[in-house]
N, C-alpha and C positions, 0 to 999 in steps of 0.2 A: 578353530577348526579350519582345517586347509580348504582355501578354497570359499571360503565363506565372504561373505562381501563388507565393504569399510568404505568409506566416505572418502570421498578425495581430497578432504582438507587435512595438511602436513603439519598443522600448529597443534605445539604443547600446550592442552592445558594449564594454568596456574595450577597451582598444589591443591587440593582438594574439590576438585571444580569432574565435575562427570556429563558428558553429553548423552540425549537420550535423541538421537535421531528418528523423525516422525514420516519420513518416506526418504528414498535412495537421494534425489538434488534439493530437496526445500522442506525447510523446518526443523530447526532443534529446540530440543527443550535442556536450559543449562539447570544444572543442580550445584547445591552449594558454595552459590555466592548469597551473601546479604546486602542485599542493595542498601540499607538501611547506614552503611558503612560508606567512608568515601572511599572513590575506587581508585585504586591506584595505576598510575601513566602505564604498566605493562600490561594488566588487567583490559582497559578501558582499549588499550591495541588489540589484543586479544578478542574484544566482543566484538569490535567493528570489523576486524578481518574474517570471523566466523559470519558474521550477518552478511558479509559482502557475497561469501561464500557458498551458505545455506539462506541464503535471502529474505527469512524471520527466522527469528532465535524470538525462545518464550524463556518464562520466568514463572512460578509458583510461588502463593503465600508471601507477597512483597509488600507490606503494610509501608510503606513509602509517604514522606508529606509529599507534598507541593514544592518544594525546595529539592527534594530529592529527584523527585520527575524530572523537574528541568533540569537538573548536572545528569542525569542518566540522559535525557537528552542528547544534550553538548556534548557528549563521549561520542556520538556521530555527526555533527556539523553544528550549523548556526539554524537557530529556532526562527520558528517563522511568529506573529503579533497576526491571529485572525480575521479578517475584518467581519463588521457584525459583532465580534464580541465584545463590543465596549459595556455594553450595559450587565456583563455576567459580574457574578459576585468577584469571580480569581481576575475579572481584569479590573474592579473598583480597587480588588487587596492589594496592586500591583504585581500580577502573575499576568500580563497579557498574551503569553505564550501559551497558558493552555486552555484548551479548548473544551470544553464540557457538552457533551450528547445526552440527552434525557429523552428515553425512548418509552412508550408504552402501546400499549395491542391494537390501541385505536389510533397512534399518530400517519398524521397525514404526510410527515419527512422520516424516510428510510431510505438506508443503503442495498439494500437486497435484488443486488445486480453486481454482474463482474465490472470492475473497472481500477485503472488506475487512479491516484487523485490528483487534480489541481492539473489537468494535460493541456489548460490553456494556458499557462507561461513557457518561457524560454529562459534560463531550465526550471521542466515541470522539479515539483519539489524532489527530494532527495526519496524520503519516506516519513515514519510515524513512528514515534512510541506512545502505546497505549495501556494504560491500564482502568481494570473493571474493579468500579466500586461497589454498585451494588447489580447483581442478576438474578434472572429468574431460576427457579430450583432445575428446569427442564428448558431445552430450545436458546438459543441467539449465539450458536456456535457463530465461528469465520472462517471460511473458506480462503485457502491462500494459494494462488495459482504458479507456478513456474513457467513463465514467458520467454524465458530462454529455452528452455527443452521444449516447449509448444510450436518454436520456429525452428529448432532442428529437426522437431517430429513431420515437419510439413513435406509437402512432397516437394521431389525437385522442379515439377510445373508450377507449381504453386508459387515457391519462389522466386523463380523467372518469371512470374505473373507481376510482383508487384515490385522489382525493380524499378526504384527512381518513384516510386508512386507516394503520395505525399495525402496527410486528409486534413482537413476542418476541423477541428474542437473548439466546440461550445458552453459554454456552462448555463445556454436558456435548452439546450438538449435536454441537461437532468432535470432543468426545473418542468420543462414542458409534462415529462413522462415519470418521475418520480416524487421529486422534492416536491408536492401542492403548494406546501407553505410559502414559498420560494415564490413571491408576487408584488407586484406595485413598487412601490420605492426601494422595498429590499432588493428584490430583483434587480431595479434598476442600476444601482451601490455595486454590485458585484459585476454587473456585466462593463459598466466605467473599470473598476479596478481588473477588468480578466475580459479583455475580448478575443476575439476567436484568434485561435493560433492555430499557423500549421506546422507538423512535423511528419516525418517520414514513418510509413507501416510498419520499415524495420529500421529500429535505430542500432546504432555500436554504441554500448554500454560503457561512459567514459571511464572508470578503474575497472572493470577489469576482461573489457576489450570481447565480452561475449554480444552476439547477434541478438535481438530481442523483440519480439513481435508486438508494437506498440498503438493498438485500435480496441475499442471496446462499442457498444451500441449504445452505450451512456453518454456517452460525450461526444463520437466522431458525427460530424452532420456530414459529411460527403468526403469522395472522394477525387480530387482537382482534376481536369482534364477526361473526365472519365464521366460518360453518357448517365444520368441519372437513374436508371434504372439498373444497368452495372453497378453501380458507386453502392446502391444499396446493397446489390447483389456479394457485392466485393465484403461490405464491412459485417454482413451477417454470416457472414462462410469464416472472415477472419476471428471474429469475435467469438465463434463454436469455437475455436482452438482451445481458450481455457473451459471447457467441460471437458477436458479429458480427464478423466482417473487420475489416470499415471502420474502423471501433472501436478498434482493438488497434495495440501495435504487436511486436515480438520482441524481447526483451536477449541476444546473445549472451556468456555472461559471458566472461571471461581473468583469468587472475591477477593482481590489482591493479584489475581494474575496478570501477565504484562505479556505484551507483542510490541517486535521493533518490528520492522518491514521495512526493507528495500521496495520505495516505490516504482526507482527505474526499469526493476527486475521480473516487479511481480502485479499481480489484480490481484483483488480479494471479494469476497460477497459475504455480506452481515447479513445472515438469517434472521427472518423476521417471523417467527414459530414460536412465541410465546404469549399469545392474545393479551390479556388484560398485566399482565403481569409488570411492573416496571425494572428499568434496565438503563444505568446510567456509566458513562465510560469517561474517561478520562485522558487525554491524548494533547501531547506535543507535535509540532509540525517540522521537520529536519530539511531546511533549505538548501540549494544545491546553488555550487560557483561556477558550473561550468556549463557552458552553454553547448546543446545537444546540434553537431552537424545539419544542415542540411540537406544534406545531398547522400542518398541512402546506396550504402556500399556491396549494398546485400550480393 
């Protein structure tokens, strides 16, 4: 139909491969590939220039081992080894790249906040792929937010507000107000391997050079140079950016379904809406090589 709107990504599909876009800039879902198969060098270009593009690409009914995950993986960079997970079972089998989440209605560690992950390194991670093994029949959707369109949506003061302005992330922020479990020795293991880093509110996305609004209320403890009660004022004003609509898009999970995410790109929030129910996910860590500016160009 004339006149009808299409996504501004210019890449062929492989032969048989259908995209179902889930909002105008974030989110696809590809159809028929079989991850199950190994993928091949133009293929695995193909995903990684779509994800860069649409910022999460999903997946449907991917009955995938362990072995699988991690080459689907590596089709977007170098895997990250969790810390903490020495004692899971995939890192005694020699899988220490993935990461196993066991969630139930009563846990005291959730995600059910916007944020990016890992935003105490230099460079924070790349992003994730994750796939769900087992969920609840209703509730534990994820929310995925587009941080690029949330800092062109801002106003023009707003961005002249936070020129050159730089924040604090913490990883005792989540523990303090979300993770309970996250205490004593453990706590202490992570805040050694991840002390506070600062990066710039808007960074320049290193491939593919878009502007990107980089603050969440999870992680940022303050804003440098900037009066205390600003700095709060500052990261709660920025951090409403991803509740916008427009912005987002919804993952319904299923078992077997898979999300990659651009973490540079994008927040997301794990719904925690399914009480006693259990809900266990599966996720690789996608490490990045290039080290983020700092000195913010905005």
């Amino acid at each position: 139909m004339e006149g009808a709107w299409a996504p501004p990504l210019s890449l062929e599909p492989p032969a048989g491969v259908r995209l179902e876009h889930l909002q105008r800039s974030i989110g696809t879902v590809v159809h028929g590939l079989d991850l199950r198969r190994a993928i091949a060098p133009q293929t695995a270009r193909f995903l990684r220039a779509l994800w860069l593009e649409r910022k999460v690409i999903f997946f449907e009914g991917q009955d995938i081992t362990i072995e699988q995950h991690i080459a689907l993986g590596r089709c977007f960079g170098r895997l990250d080894s969790f810390l903490g997970n020495e004692a899971s079972q995939a890192h005694k089998a020699g899988h220490p790249e993935l990461l196993v989440l066991k969630r139930g209605g009563d846990d005291r560690e959730r995600e059910s906040f916007f944020h990016h992950d890992v935003p105490f390194t230099n460079p924070p991670v790349n992003g994730a792929a994750a796939i769900v093994r087992q969920g609840p029949e209703v509730g534990g959707d994820t929310l995925f937010v587009d941080m690029a369109a949330a800092y062109d949506d801002m106003s023009d003061w707003l961005k002249r507000a936070v020129v050159g302005l730089k924040a604090e992330h913490r990883i005792s922020e989540l523990a303090g107000y979300y993770n309970r479990n996250w205490v004593g020795e453990r706590l202490a293991r992570m805040v050694e391997k991840y002390p506070p880093m600062v990066h710039p509110l808007v960074h320049t996305h290193p491939e593919t050079g878009r502007k990107v609004l980089y603050v969440s209320l999870a992680y940022a403890a303050k804003v440098l140079d900037v009066p205390k009660n600003e700095s709060f004022a500052l990261i709660k004003l920025l951090s409403d950016q991803a509740m916008v609509p427009e912005h987002q898009c919804r993952w319904r999970w299923k078992k077997n379904s898979i999300a990659i995410w651009d973490n540079r790109s994008t927040q997301h929030y794990a719904c925690f809406d399914y009480l006693g129910e259990p809900r266990e996910l599966h996720r690789v860590t996608i490490l990045g090589d290039l080290p983020w500016p700092q000195e913010d160009e905005a």
